[in-house]
KOLTI-241132 format. One line per field, with one value per residue (C-alpha): x, y, z; residue in one letter. Coordinates in steps of 0.5 Angstrom, whole numbers, plus 2048, in hexadecimal, padded with zeros to 3 digits. Layout:
! residues N
xx = X	... $
yy = Y	... $
zz = Z	... $
residu = A	... $
! end
This chain:
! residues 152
xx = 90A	909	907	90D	912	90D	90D	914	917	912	915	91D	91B	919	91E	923	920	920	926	929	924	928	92E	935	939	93D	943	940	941	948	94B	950	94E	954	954	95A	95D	961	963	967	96D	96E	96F	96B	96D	96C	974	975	978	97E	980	982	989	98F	991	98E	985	986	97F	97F	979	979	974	976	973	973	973	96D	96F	976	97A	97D	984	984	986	984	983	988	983	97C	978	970	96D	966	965	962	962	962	963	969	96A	970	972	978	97E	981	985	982	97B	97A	975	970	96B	967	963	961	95D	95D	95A	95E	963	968	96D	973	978	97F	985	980	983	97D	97C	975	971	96C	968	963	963	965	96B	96A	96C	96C	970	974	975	97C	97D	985	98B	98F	991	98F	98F	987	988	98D	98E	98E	993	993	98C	98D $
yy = 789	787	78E	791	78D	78E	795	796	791	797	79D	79A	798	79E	7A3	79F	7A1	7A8	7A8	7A4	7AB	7B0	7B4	7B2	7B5	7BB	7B5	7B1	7B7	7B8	7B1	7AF	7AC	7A6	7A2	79D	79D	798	791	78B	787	788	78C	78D	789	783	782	782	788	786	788	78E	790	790	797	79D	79E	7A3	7A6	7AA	7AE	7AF	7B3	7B1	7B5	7B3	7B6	7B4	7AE	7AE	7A7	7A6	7A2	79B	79B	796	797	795	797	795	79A	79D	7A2	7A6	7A9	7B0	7B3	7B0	7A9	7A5	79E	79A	794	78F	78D	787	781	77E	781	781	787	789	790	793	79A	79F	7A5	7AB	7A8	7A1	79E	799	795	796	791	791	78E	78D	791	795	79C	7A1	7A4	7AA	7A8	7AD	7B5	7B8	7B7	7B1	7B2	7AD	7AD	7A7	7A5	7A1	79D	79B	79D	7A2	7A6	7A1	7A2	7A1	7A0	79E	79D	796	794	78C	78D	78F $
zz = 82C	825	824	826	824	81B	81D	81F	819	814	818	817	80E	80D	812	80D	806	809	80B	804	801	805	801	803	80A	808	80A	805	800	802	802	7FE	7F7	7F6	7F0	7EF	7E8	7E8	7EC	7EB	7EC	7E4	7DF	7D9	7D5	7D9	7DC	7E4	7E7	7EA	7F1	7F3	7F4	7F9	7FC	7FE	7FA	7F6	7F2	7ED	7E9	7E2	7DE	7D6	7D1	7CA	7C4	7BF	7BB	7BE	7C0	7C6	7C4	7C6	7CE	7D4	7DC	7E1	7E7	7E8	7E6	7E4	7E0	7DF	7D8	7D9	7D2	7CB	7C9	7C9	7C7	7CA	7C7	7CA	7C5	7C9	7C6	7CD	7CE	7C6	7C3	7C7	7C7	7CC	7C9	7CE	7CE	7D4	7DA	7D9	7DE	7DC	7E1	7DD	7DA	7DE	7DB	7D4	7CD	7CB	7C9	7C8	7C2	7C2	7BC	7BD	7BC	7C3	7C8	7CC	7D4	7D9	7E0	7E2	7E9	7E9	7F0	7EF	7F4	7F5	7EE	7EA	7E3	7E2	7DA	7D6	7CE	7CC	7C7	7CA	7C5	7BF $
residu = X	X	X	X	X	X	X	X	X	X	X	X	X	X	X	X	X	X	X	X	X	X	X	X	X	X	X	X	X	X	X	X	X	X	X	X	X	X	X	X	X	X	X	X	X	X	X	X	X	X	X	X	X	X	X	X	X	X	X	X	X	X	X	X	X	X	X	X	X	X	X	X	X	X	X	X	X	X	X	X	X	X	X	X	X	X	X	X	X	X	X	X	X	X	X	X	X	X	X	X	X	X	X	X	X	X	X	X	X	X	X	X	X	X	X	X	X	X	X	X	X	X	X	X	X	X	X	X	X	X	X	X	X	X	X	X	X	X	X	X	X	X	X	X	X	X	X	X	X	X	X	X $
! end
């Protein structure tokens, strides 16, 4: 009996590492790669996103391209909203009599969970066009940017 149970532990490590050594399944080569860019209940400069407004959910998908060594004009968000950088680079900087002056320096394949009701505006300092697409979660035709002249 003690025969057995050594032998069959032997055959159980070893089928293991030979099934570990195996290539991976055709379903294996075919699943989904899912990689989470961003999650938080924050925005990136540290502030608390507030909550999502009444009325009917509107999502809006944006892809903003933006000239090399452009300015975007000093704006704010009225909508939750998050971004991924995939082209260039792009530095974001807050303008705020509230939130103060803060940056964030981005590079294609960066995410950021967006300022909302924060004076901010976006500089390409780099040498090409910088693209990023924005998905704003707001309600039913809201404006998603808006110019900030409370900031200025």
């Amino acid at each position: 009996m003690k025969k057995l149970l050594v032998a069959a532990c032997l055959v159980a490590t070893f089928s293991g590492q030979a099934l570990a050594s195996e290539e991976p399944s055709l379903s294996d080569k075919l699943a989904p790669k899912v990689e989470q860019l961003a999650k938080s209940t924050l925005s990136w400069e540290g502030s608390e996103l507030p909550a999502y407004g009444e009325g009917t959910p509107e999502i809006t998908v944006l892809k903003i391209t933006i000239p090399a060594k452009a300015q975007l004009p000093l704006h704010e968000h009225p909508a939750i909203n998050a971004g991924v950088l995939t082209k260039g680079q792009l530095t974001v900087i807050t303008q705020d009599k509230v939130a103060g002056k803060k940056e964030l320096k981005m590079k294609a394949g960066d995410s950021l969970i967006e300022v909302v009701n924060t004076c901010h505006y976006g500089r390409n300092e780099g040498d090409e066009p910088a693209e990023i697409i924005v998905f704003y979660a707001g309600t039913k035709d809201q404006v998603v940017t808006t110019p900030s002249k409370r900031c200025v």
